[in-house]
N, C-alpha and C positions, 0 to 999 in steps of 0.2 A: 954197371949193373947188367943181367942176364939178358932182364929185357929190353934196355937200351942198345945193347950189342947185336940182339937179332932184330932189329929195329931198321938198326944202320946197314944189314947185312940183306934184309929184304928191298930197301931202297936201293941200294947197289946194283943187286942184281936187277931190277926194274931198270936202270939209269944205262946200265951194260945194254939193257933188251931193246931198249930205246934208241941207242946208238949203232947196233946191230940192224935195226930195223931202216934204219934212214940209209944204211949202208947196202941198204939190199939181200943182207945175212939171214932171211927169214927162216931159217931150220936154226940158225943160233938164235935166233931171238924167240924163238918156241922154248927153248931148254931154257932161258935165262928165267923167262916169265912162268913158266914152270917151277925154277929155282925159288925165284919172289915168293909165287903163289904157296911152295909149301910152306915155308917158313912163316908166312901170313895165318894157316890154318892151324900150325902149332902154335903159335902165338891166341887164337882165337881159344884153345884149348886149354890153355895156361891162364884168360882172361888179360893176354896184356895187346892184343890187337884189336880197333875201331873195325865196324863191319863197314865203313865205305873204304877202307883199303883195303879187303878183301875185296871188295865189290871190284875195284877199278885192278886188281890181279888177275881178276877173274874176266874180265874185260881186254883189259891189255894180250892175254894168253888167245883169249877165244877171236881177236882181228887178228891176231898173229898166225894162228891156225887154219884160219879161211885165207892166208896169204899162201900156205902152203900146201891147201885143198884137203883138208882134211876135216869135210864138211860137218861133219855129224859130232865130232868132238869140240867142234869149235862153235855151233849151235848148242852144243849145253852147257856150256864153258858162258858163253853171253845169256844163255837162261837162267843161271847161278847171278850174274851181276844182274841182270835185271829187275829177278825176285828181288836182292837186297839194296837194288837200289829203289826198287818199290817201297819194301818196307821203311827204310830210311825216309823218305819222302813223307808218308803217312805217320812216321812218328814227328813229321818235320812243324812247329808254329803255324798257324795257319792265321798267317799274314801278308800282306802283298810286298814283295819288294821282298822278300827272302832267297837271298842269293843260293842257296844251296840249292833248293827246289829249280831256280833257272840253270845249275851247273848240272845237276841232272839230268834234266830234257836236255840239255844238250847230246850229253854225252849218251844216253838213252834215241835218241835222233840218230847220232854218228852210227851207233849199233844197227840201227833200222836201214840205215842207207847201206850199210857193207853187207847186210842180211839180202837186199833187196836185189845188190849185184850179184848174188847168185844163181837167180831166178828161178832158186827151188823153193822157196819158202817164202811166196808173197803174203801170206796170210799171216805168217809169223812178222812178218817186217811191218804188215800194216797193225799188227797189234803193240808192238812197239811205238811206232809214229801216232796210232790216237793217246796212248798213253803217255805221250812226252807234249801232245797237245793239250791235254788236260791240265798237265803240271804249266804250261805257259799263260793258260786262262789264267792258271789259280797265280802265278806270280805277279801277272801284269794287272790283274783283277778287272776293272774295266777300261784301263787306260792302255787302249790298244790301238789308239790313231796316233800316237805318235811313233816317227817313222822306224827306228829301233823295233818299239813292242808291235809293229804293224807286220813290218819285212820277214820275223823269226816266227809270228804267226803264219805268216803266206808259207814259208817254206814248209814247214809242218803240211800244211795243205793242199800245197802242189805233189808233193811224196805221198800223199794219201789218196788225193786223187788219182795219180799214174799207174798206183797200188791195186788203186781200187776196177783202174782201164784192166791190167792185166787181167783180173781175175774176172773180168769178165761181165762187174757189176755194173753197168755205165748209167744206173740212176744215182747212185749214192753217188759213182765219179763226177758227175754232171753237178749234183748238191753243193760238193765239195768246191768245184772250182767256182760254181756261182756265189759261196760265201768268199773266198777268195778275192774276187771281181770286186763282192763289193766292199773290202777293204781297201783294193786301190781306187777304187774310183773315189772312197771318201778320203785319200790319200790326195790324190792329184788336184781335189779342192783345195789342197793345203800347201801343196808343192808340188809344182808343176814343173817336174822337169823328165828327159828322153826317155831316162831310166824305170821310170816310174809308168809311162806311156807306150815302153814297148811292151813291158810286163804286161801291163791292161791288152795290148796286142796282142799278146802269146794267149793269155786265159782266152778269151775271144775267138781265138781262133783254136784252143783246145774244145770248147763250146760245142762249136761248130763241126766239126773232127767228128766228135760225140754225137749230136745231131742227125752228121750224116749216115751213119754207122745204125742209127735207129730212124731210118729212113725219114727222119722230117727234113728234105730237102730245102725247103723253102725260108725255114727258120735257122738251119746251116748257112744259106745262102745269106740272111739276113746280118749273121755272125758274122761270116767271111767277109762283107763289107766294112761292117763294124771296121774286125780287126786291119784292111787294108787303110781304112780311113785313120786309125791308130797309128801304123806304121809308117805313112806317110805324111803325120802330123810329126812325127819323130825324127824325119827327114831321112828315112832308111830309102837307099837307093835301090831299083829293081835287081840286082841284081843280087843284093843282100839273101842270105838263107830265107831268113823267116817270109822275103818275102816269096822269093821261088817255088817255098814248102806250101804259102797258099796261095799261089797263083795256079800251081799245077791241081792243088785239090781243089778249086772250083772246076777244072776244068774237066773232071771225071766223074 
């Protein structure tokens, strides 16, 4: 059949852009995901293509694009997959534990983090990242202390807070990392192990960072202990980064 044949002809070239892409080929892997993409949108025209395989052509083309800095084509290239992968989401059951709605935030996150390495578009990225935090509320619904639905929350949160440092807004970045905080600290009542403690060490000392930067010296200072007292319950040796990074920023 027609439509089965451009079907197999669109995954192809996706599976080619793929290959290409791991290979390092990223101007071939721009034409392949091109290739995909059209045949996706003739498909869409003909009504025999699904819009989240559009969405993920439209996706696949536009990190393919930003590999080969062709910034502005490849930022509306991921604003086409985002919209549709909005709307999908929004027509999605609204139930917890629906896996679609968690493959989105994901892959809606992935989008936001390769937007974010740009560093032209913080506000696009962080508009990404609340909107994939939204979809993880609604998947995980309230069961967000277990460590899975706890970890996938923080990262959302830490990417919005770093987001939110660039641009300059250090109340809402401060907000953020303190919701942050306090899902590992009600983590660490459950499971207590380095991993989970350095984390709480890093927030801590992002806290504080933040703090000082809005001259409460004394409540930075307060952080900075925290977080040393964290790191050092973690058995991080002096010479470890995190802790060089604050030992030098109490020192200025």
């Amino acid at each position: 059949a027609p439509g089965a044949d451009s079907d197999v002809k669109a995954i192809t070239y996706q599976n080619i852009g793929a290959t290409q892409w791991k290979l390092g080929q990223f101007e071939n892997a721009v034409t392949s995901f091109r290739n995909s993409l059209h045949i996706r949108l003739i498909q869409q025209q003909q009504h025999q293509s699904q819009l989240i395989d559009i969405a993920h052509s439209f996706q696949n083309l536009g990190l393919a694009l930003l590999l080969v800095e062709k910034l502005d084509e490849a930022i509306a290239s991921l604003d086409q997959a985002f919209e549709m992968y909005g709307s999908i989401a929004q027509s999605e059951p609204k139930h917890a534990k629906n896996t679609r709605i968690l493959d989105i935030a994901h892959r809606i996150s992935f989008m936001g983090c390769a937007i974010g390495k740009t560093k032209i578009a913080d506000e696009k990225a962080l508009k990404y990242h609340r909107f994939a935090l939204q979809l993880k509320y609604e998947y995980f619904c309230t069961d967000i202390t277990t460590t899975s639905s706890a970890k996938t929350i923080r990262i959302s949160l830490m990417e919005i807070g770093q987001l939110n440092e660039n641009l300059l807004d250090y109340e809402n970045a401060l907000n953020t990392y303190h919701t942050a905080l306090n899902l590992v600290q009600k983590q660490q009542l459950s499971e207590e192990n380095d991993s989970v403690i350095i984390e709480r060490g890093e927030l801590l000392f992002k806290i504080g960072l933040l703090n000082k930067k809005k001259g409460n010296l004394s409540e930075a200072f307060n952080f900075f202990h925290d977080a040393a007292f964290a790191y050092a319950e973690a058995g991080l040796p002096h010479d470890n980064e995190y802790m060089h990074s604050l030992m030098e920023s109490m020192k200025k």
